[in-house]
C-alpha positions as CSV (number, residue, x, y, z in Angstrom):
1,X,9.9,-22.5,75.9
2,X,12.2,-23.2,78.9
3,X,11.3,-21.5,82.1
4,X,13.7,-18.9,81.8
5,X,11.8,-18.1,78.8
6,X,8.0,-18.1,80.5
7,X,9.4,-16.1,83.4
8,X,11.1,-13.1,81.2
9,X,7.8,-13.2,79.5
10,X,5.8,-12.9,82.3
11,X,8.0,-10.0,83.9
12,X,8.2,-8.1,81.2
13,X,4.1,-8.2,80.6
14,X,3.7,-7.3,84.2
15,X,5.8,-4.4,83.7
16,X,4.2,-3.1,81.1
17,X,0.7,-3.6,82.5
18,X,2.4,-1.8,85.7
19,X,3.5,1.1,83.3
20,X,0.0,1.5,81.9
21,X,-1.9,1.5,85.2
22,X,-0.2,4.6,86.7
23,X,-1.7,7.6,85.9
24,X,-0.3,10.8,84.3
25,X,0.5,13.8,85.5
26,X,-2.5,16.3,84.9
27,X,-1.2,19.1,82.4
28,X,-2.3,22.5,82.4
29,X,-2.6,23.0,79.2
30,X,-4.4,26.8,79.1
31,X,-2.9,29.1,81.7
32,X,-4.8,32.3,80.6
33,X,-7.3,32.6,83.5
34,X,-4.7,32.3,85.7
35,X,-2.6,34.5,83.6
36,X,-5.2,37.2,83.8
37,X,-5.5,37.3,87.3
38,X,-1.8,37.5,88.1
39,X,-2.0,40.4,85.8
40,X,-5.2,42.2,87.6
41,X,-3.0,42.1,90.8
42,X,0.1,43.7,89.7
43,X,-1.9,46.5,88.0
44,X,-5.4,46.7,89.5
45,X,-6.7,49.7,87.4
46,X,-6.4,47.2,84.0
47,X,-9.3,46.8,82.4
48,X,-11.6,44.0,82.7
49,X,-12.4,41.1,80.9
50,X,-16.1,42.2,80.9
51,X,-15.2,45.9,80.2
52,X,-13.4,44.9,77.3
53,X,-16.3,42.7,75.7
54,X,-18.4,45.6,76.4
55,X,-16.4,47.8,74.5
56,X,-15.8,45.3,71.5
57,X,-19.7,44.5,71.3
58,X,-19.7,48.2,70.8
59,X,-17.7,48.7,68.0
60,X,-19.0,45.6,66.5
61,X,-22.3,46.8,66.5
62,X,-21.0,50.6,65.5
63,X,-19.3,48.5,62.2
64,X,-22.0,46.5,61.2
65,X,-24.5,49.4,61.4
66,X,-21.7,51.0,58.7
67,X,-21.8,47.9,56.5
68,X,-25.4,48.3,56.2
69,X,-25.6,51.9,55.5
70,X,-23.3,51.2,52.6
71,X,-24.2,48.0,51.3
72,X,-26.6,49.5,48.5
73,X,-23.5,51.3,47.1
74,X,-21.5,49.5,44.6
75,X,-17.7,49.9,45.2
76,X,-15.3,49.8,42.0
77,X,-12.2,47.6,42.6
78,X,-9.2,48.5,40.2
79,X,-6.7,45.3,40.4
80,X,-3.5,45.6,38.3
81,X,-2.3,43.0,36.0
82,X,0.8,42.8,34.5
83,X,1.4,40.5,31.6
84,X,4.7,39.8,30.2
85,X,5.4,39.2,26.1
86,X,8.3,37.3,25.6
């Protein structure tokens, strides 16, 4: 290699190494939290985020208490076939 060559060779793996070492830019990659407060101050009567796991937990609860009062009972499923004679 001629030093023309050595020297592009050099530059170029400097530049890459240069490239590598700067950092990204940090990505917000989930915006709910902030998403959820913006919304709490344009409408501060909105229901909460705890208020709303309260209630859920409460209808989980209300619909597995139903699953168990009729999990003894057998349930008859009718599914329609259709078959075709050619």
């Amino acid at each position: 290699m001629n030093a023309k060559g050595i020297f592009i060779l050099i530059f170029l793996a400097l530049s890459v190494t240069g490239i590598a070492q700067t950092r990204p830019q940090l990505v917000e990659r989930c915006g709910t939290t902030k998403y959820e407060t913006f919304q709490q101050q344009l409408n501060p009567d909105r229901e909460r985020n705890q208020q709303f796991e309260n209630w859920m937990l409460e209808k989980l609860t209300t619909k597995r208490f139903q699953n168990q009062r009729t999990e003894g009972t057998q349930s008859v499923y009718t599914i329609p076939v259709v078959v075709h004679v050619i």
